[in-house]
C-alpha positions in Angstrom: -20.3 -14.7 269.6 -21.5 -17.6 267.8 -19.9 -17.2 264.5 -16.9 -15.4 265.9 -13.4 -16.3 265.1 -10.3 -15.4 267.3 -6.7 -15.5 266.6 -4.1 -15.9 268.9 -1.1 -14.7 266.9 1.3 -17.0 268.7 1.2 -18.8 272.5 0.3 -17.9 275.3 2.8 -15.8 277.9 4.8 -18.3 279.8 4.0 -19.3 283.2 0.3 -16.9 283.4 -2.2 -19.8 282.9 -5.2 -17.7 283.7 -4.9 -16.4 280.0 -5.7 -19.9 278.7 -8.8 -22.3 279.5 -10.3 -25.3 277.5 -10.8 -24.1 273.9 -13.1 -26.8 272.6 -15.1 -26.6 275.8 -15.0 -22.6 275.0 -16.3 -23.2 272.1 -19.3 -25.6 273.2 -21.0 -23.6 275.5 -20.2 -19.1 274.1 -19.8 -19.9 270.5 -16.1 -18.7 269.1 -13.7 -20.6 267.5 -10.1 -20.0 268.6 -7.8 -20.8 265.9 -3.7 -20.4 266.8 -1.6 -19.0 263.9 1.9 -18.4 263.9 3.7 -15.2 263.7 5.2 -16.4 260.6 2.0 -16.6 258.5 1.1 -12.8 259.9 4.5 -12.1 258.4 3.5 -13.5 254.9 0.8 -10.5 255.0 3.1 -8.3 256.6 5.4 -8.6 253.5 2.8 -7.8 251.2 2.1 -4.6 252.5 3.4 -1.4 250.0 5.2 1.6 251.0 2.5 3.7 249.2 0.0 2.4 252.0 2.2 2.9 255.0 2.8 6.3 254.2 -1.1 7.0 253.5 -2.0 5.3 257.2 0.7 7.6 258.7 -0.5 10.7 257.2 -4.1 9.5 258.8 -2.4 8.9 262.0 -1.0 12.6 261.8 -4.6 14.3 261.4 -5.8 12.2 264.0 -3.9 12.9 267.0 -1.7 15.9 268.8 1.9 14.6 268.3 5.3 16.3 268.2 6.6 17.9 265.1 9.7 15.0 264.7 7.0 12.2 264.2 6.4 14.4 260.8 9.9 14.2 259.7 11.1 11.1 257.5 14.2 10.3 258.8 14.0 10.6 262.4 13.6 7.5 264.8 10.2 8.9 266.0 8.8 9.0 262.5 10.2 5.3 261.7 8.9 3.7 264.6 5.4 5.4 263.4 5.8 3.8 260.1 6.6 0.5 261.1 3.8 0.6 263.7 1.5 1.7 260.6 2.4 -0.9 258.2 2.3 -3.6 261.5 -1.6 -2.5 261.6 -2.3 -2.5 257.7 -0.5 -6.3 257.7 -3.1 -7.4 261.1 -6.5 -5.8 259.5 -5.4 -7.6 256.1 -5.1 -11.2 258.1 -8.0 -10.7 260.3 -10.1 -9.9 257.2 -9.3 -12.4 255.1 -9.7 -15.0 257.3 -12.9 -13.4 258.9 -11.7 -13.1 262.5 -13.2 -10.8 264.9 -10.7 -11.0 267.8 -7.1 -11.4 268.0 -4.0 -11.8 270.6 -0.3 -10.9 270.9 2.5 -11.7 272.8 5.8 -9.8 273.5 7.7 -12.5 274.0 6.5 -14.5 270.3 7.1 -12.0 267.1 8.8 -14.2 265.2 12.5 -15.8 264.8 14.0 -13.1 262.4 17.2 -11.2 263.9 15.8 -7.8 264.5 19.9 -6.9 263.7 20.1 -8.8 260.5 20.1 -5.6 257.3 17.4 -7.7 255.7 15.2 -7.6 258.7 11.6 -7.8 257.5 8.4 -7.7 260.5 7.7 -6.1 263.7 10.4 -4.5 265.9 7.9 -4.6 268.8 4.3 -5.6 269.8 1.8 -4.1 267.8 0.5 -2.0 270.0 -0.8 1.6 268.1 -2.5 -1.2 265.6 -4.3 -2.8 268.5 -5.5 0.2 269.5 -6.9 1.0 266.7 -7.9 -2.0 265.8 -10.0 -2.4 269.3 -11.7 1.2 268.5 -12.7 -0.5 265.3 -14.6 -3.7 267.1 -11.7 -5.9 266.9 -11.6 -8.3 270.0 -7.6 -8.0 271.3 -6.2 -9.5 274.7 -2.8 -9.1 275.5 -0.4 -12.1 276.0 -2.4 -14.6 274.0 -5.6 -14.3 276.2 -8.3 -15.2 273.9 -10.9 -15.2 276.7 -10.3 -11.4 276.9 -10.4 -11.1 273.0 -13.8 -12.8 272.8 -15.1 -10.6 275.8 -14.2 -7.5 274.6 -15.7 -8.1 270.7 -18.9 -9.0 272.6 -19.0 -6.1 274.7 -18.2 -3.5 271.6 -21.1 -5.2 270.0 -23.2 -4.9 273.1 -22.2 -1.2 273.2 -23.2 0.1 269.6 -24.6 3.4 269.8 -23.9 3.6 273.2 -21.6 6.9 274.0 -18.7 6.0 276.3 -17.0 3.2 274.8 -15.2 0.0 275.9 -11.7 -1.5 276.4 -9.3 -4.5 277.2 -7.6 -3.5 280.5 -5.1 -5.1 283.4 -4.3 -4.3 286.8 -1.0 -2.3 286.6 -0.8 -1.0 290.4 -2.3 -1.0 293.1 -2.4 2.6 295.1 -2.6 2.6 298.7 -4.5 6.2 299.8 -7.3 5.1 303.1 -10.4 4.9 301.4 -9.2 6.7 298.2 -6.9 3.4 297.8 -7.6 2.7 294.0 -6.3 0.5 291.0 -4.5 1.8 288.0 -5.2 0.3 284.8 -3.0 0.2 282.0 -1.2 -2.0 279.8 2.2 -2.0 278.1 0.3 -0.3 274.8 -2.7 -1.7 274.3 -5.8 -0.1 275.7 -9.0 1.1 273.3 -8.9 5.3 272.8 -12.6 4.6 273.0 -12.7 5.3 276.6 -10.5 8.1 276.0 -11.2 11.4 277.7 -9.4 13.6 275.3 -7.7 13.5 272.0 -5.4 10.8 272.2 -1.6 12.2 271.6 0.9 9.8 269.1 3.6 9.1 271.2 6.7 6.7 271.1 8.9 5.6 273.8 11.5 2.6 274.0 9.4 -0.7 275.7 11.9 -2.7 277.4 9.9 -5.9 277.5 9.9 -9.1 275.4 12.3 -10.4 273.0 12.7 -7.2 271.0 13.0 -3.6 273.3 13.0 -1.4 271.0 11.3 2.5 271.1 7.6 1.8 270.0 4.2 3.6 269.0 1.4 4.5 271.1 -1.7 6.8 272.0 -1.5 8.0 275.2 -4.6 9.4 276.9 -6.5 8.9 280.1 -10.1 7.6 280.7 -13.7 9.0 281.4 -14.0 10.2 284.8 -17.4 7.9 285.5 -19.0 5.1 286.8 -18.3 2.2 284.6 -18.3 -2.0 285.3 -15.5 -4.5 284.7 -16.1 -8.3 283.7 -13.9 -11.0 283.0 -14.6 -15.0 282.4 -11.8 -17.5 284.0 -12.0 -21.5 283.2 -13.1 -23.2 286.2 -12.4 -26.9 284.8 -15.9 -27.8 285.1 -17.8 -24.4 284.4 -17.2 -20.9 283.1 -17.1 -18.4 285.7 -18.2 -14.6 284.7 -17.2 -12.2 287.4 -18.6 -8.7 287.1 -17.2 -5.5 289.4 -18.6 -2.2 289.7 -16.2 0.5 289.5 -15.6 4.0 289.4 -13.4 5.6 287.8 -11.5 8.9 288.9 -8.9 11.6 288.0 -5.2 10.4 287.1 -2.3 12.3 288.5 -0.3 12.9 285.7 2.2 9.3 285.2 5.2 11.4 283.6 7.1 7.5 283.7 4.0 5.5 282.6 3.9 7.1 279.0 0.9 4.7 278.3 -2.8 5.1 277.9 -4.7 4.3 281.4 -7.8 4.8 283.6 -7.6 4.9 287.6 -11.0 3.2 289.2 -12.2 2.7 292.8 -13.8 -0.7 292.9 -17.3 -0.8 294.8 -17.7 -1.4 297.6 -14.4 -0.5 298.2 -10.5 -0.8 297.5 -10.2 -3.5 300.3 -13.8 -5.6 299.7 -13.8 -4.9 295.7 -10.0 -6.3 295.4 -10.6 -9.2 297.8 -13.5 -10.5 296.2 -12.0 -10.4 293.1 -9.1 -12.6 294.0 -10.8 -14.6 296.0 -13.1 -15.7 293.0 -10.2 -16.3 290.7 -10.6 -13.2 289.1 -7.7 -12.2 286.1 -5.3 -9.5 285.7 -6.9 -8.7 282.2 -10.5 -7.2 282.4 -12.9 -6.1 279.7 -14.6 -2.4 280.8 -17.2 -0.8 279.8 -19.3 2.8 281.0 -22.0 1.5 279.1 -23.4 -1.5 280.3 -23.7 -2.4 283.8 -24.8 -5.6 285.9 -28.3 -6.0 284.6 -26.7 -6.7 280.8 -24.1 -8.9 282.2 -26.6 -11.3 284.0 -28.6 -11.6 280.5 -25.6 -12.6 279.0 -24.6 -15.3 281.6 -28.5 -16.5 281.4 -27.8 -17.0 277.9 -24.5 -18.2 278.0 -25.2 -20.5 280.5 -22.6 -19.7 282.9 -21.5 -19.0 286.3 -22.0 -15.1 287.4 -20.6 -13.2 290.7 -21.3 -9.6 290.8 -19.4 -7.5 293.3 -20.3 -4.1 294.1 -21.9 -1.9 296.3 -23.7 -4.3 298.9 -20.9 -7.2 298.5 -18.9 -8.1 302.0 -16.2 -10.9 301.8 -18.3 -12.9 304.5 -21.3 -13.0 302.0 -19.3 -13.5 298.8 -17.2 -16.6 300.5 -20.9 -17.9 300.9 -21.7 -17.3 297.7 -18.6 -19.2 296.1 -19.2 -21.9 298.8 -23.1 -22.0 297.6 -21.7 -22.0 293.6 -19.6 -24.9 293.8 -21.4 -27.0 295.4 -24.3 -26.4 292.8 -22.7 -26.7 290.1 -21.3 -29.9 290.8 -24.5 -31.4 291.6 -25.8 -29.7 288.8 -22.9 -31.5 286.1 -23.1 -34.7 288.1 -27.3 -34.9 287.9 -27.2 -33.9 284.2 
């Protein structure tokens, strides 16, 4: 983390202020340098890319993954919106490698001020979300909706989890399903979620995205996760500390989600739904996660050590009665702690 570079390719999503946090302070105590760049200078890069290159990324694409026959076919919407998506990830990997970044962010709602209607159109008719896919599966840091916390997170945990077999991911709370004590959380996002953690060959699919300032059809893989035990971390600004909050999970079967054409994974939170969940909010915990089968609470507690941050670990033995003791127990301490300093 300590020579890492993230870009947030625009702002952050209005009104969601757990995506942001105190970059300089950030920077002082895990490391990376978060440098905003507008949409317009990815554009510059975008511009640059060649037809020739597209069209040898999309014949990649079609060796890689189960896809329809009309994603083949020049001509057809499918197979444009596959090209575009293509030449959207060649114009990211060219930015982030020549300025040496190792994370990066989007945001639906910032893709530039070009009239997606205007003949002349030149950039992306949607997020980027096939190329952050890929891009994440590459070790690539990505949070959605210019949260550069998650970005950093998840480059440190791809790191963490070389040569390690099940593989990692950026992930959200989509919905919450209410089943006794099968109740369990779906994870998804609107595109972008690693086919690392895939449990089969991820399939090219694309399906209009109402959301943001361009809806337009759009690429994606669509898969579903591991069926395992894995553990989900995610760091939120506290104002005077960092705060690293760690949650065993497990994750399970997905129905099939005929009207969530997205990749996701479904997880049971230990110690439960109801316990899991509530601890979670009640220590500030974010929407966006970063997941991993690979390492679990032992590896996150070295990292805090090091880091020098705040850890809460939630699983099997946690009860809200105990964990409300715990924050109680945290805050004071790490007041004194600053103060006496």
């Amino acid at each position: 983390a300590h020579d890492m570079l993230i870009l947030p390719f625009g702002d952050q999503m209005n009104n969601v202020a757990v995506t942001d946090g105190d970059q300089v302070a950030a920077e002082q105590v895990m490391g990376y340098h978060v440098d905003y760049t507008p949409v317009s200078e990815l554009m510059e890069y975008f511009k640059k890319i060649t037809d020739a290159e597209v069209d040898a990324l999309v014949a990649e694409y079609m060796k890689l993954y189960d896809h329809e026959a009309e994603l083949e076919t020049p001509g057809t919407e499918g197979y444009q919106k596959v090209w575009n998506a293509a030449k959207a990830e060649l114009a990211l990997r060219a930015i982030l490698k020549a300025k040496g970044a190792k994370g990066f962010t989007t945001n639906f709602d910032d893709l530039g001020n070009d009239d997606i209607n205007d003949p002349n159109f030149v950039g992306f008719d949607q997020i980027p979300g096939l190329a952050s896919q890929r891009l994440m599966a590459e070790g690539y840091g990505f949070g959605g909706e210019g949260d550069w916390k998650s970005a950093a997170l998840l480059r440190s945990v791809w790191f963490m989890t070389q040569g390690m077999p099940m593989g990692c991911s950026f992930l959200e709370d989509y919905t919450l399903n209410f089943n006794g004590k099968n109740s369990s959380i779906l994870q998804a996002h609107m595109l972008e979620i690693s086919p690392m953690i895939a449990a089969q060959k991820p399939r090219l699919e694309v399906h209009f995205l109402g959301i943001g300032v361009r809806k337009q059809p759009t690429a994606r893989l669509v898969f579903t996760s591991k069926v395992a035990k894995g553990v989900t971390a995610t760091v939120v600004d506290m104002g005077n500390r960092f705060r690293l909050i760690v949650n065993d999970v497990n994750c399970i079967e997905t129905k099939p989600l005929p009207k969530l054409p997205v990749a996701s994974a479904l997880w049971i939170p230990e110690p439960d739904f109801e316990v899991g969940a509530g601890a979670w909010i009640l220590a500030g915990g974010t929407h966006h996660s970063i997941f991993s089968y690979d390492l679990d609470a032992e590896y996150w507690q070295d990292y805090a050590e090091i880091a020098g941050i705040e850890m809460l670990h939630i699983n099997h033995d946690t009860t809200i009665e105990s964990f409300k003791k715990e924050l109680r127990m945290n805050e004071v301490y790490y007041m004194l702690n600053k103060a006496l300093r």
